[in-house]
N, C-alpha and C positions, 0 to 999 in steps of 0.2 A: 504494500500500500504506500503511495505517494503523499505523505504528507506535508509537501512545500505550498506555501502561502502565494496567492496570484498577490501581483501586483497592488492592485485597490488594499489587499490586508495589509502588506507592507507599509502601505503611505498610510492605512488607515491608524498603522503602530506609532508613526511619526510623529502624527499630527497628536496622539495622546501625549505622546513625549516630550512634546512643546506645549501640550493645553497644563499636564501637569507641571511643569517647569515655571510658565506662567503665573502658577495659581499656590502653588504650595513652598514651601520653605526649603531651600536644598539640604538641610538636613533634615527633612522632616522624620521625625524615629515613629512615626505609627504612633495611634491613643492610648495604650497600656503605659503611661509615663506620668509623673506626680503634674507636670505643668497643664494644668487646663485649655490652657492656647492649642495644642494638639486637637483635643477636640471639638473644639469651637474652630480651627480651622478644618477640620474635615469636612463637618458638619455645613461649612461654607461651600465647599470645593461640592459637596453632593447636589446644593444646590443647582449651583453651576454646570454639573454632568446633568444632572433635571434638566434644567430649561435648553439645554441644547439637544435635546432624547438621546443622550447616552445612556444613561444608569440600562434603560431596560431597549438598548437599541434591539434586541433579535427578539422581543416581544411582539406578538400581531398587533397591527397597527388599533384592532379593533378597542383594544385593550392598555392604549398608549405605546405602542412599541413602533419601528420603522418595518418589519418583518424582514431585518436584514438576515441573512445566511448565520447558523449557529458556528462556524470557524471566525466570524467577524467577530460575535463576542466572546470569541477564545483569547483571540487577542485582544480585547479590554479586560479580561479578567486578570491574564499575563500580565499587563502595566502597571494595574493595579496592586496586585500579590509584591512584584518586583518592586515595586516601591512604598513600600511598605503600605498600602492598602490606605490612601489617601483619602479615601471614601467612607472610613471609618467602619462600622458594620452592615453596612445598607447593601452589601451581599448575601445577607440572609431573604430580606424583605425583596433582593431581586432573582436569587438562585433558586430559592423553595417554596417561599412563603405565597408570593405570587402567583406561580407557577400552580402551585395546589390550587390555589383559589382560585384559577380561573379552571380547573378540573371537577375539584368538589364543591366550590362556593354557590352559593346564590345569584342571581344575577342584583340583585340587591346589595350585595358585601361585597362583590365587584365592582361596581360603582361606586360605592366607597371606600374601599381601601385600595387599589389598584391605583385611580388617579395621585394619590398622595405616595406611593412608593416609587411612582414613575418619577414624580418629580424630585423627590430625594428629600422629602420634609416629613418623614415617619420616620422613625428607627422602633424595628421589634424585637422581643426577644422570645427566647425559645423557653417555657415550661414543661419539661418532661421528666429530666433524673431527678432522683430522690436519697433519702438517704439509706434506704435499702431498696433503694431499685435505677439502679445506673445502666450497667450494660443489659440487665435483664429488665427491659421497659415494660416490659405487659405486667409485672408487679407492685405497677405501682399504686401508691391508695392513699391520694388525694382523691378526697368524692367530691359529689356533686348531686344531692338530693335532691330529688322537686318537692316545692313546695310553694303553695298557692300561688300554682300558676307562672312560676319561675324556677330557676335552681338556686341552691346557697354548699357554694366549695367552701371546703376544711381540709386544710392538710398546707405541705412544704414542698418542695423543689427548689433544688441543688444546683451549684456550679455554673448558675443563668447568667451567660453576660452579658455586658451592655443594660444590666437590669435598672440600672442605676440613673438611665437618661432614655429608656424606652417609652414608647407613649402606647403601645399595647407586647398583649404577650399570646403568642398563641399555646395554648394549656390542653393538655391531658388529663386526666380525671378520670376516675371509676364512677360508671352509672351504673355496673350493672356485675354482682359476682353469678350470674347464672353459669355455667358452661364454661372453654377452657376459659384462661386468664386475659388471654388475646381480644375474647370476645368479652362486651362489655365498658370499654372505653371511649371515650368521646370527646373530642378536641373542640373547644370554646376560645373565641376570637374575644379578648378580653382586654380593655381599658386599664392600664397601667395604674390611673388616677381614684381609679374607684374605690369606695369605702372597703376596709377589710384588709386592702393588701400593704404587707410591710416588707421591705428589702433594706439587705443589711450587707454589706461587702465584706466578704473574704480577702481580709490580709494573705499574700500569696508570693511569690518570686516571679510571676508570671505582670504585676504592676496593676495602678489602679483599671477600673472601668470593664476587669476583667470576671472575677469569680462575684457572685452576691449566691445569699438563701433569701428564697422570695416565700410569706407565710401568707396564708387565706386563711380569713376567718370572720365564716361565716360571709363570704364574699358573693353578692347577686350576680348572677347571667342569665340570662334567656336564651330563648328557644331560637330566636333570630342571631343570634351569637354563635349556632352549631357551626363548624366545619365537615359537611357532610351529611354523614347519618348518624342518629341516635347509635349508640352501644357499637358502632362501625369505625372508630375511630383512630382501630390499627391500619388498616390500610390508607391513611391519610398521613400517619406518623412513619410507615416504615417507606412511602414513596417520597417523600419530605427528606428524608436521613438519606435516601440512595440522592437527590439531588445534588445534598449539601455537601457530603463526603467527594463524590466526583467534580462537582462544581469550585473545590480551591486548587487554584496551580498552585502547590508551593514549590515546587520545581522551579519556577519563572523568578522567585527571590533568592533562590539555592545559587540558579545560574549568575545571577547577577551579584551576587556573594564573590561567588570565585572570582567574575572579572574583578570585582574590585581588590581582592587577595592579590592577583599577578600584579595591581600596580603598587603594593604595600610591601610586598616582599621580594627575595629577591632569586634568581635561579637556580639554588641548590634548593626552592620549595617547590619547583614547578611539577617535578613527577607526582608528589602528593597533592597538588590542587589537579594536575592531569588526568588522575583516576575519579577523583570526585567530577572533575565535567564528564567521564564517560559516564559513570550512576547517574548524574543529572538528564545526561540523551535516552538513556533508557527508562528513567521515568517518567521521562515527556513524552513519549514514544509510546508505552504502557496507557499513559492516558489519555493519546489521543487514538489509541484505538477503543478506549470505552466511549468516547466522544461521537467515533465514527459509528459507534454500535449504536450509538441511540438516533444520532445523524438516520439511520436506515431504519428508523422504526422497531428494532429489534429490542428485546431485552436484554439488559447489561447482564444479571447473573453476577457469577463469580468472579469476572472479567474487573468490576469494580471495585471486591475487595483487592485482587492482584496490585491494579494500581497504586488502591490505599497503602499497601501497606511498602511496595516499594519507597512512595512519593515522603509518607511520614518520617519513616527510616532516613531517609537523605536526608530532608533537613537537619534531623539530629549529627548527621552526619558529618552537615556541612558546618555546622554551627561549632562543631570538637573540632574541626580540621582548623576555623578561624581562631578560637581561640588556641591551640595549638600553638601554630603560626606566630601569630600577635604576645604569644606571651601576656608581659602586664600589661602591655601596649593596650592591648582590646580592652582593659578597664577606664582607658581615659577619658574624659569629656569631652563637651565640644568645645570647650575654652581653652582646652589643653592640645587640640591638634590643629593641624593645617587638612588633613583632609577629611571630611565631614562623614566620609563612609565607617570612618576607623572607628568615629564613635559610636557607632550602633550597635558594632560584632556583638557586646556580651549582651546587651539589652537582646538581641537574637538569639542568643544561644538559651535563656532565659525563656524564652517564648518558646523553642522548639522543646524543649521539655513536655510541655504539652501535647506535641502535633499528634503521639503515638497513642492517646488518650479522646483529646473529643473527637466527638462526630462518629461515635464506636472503636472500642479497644480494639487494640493490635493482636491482643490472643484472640478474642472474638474474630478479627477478619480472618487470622492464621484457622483457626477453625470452620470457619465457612470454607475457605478453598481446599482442605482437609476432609470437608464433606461431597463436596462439589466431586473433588479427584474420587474418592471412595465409590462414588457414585455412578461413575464413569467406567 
């Protein structure tokens, strides 16, 4: 399979390259960092991809999107990841959250949440793990009773990020213990602001804006609030998680890691950053054929965890190789160097801690392609 970029995707790379260049700080370190200006400029720069319809260019136009070709927003995904995700989290609200909605939503909650993600003035976040129920999500028991005429959830959920400056969440909940554990759950499009709900941040190595426990109690929703169907709301949760799992390059910030290593270091490092860009081609490689898989209509399968668990792996990878490298160097600030890349590396290597953990464990996906093979 051919996967080189025509021409239009090339220039379509450029032209990002220059809008972020424009618009964001050349150090920008990504929102996980104490200084608030990171997020108050993201939060800017989304707009700005809004009003020009980037955020959701390869969205139907019906829907707010350009119905551009899905390799076009591969590479906006690519500039974004590579640079440190400029856009702050408003890759949830365009990767999955969207995308569900406009699959399982109403035409009603299409209309209103779609227009405001397109433009980049929502940020959501995700309620699902718990604290006995992380990789195994059908355990989890937050409820969600009816009563007169509405529901009222009680319960927590874990490790939500972005929870902290969300203006909605989309929630999981037990409506229903009949039958297996699967069945029974039902995902509620729910108002950040609403009585009931309390978020608290997790102190973390990962930096602020990142980890929070979000508590419900005794928190109203309605029945116009479903995501789909009543007591149906694993299959809204587990096509949401294959979006968002497939949907981060962190290959495209791996890759752009290394260039920046070749100009920090010097050529007795090159064979060790050599072998890390070859891991980096193969897990761009790896995910652009689950890319192409859903490109044809087809179902990703195990194809997706392969990728995952390659893609997670490098980052960590890449992240040891820099610091490595760098020595103490990689703990300096930005007051402290002349080239603005150097002060990110440990803030990175910090962050990639995480990669082999959300969006589904690393043994969980090692196990899915362990079944998949068995299977075979």
């Amino acid at each position: 399979m051919d996967y080189e970029f025509s021409s239009d995707e090339e220039q379509f790379r450029l032209e990002m390259r220059a809008l972020i260049a424009e618009n964001m700080s050349p150090d920008y370190p990504g929102i996980f960092v104490e200084d608030p200006q990171s997020l108050r400029e993201a939060q800017a720069f989304s707009r700005v991809l809004g009003a020009k319809g980037l955020l959701t260019r390869a969205w139907p136009a019906r829907y707010g999107g350009q119905d551009a070709p899905l390799w076009s927003q591969v590479v906006f995904n690519e500039e974004m990841w590579s640079h440190n995700e400029p856009r702050g989290g408003q890759y949830m609200g365009v990767t999955w959250i969207g995308p569900a909605l406009m699959i399982h939503g109403t035409e009603e909650q299409r209309r209103k949440h779609l227009p405001l993600i397109a433009r980049g003035e929502v940020q959501w976040c995700q309620g699902f793990s718990e604290p006995d129920a992380g990789s195994d999500l059908a355990s989890l028991r937050t409820s969600a009773h009816r009563q007169n005429g509405s529901f009222r959830v009680n319960g927590q959920k874990i490790w939500t990020s972005y929870a902290n400056h969300a203006q909605y969440c989309v929630l999981a909940t037990r409506t229903s213990s009949d039958g297996p554990k699967q069945h029974g759950i039902t995902v509620f499009l729910v108002p950040m602001d609403r009585a009931g709900i309390t978020v608290r941040p997790i102190d973390n190595l990962l930096g602020p804006n990142h980890l929070h426990e979000v508590y419900f109690d005794d928190v109203e929703v309605y029945d116009d609030e479903i995501l789909g169907e009543l007591d149906e709301g694993w299959r809204v949760m587990t096509a949401g998680l294959a979006y968002e799992r497939v949907g981060i390059p962190r290959y495209a910030r791996s890759d752009r890691i290394l260039a920046q290593l070749r100009e920090l270091t010097d050529d007795d490092d090159a064979p060790v950053i050599a072998a890390s860009m070859a891991h980096t081609l193969v897990a761009r490689l790896l995910a652009y054929r689950v890319i192409s898989t859903q490109e044809n209509g087809e179902p990703v399968g195990v194809k997706g965890s392969i990728a995952r668990v390659m893609v997670t792996q490098l980052d960590q990878e890449v992240a040891d190789v820099a610091m490595d490298l760098l020595g103490t160097e990689a703990l300096a600030t930005h007051e402290e160097v002349e080239n603005p890349a150097q002060a990110h590396m440990e803030h990175h290597w910090r962050y990639a801690q995480a990669s082999t953990v959300a969006s589904g464990a690393l043994e969980i996906q090692k196990m899915l392609i362990g079944r998949a093979l068995l299977a075979d």
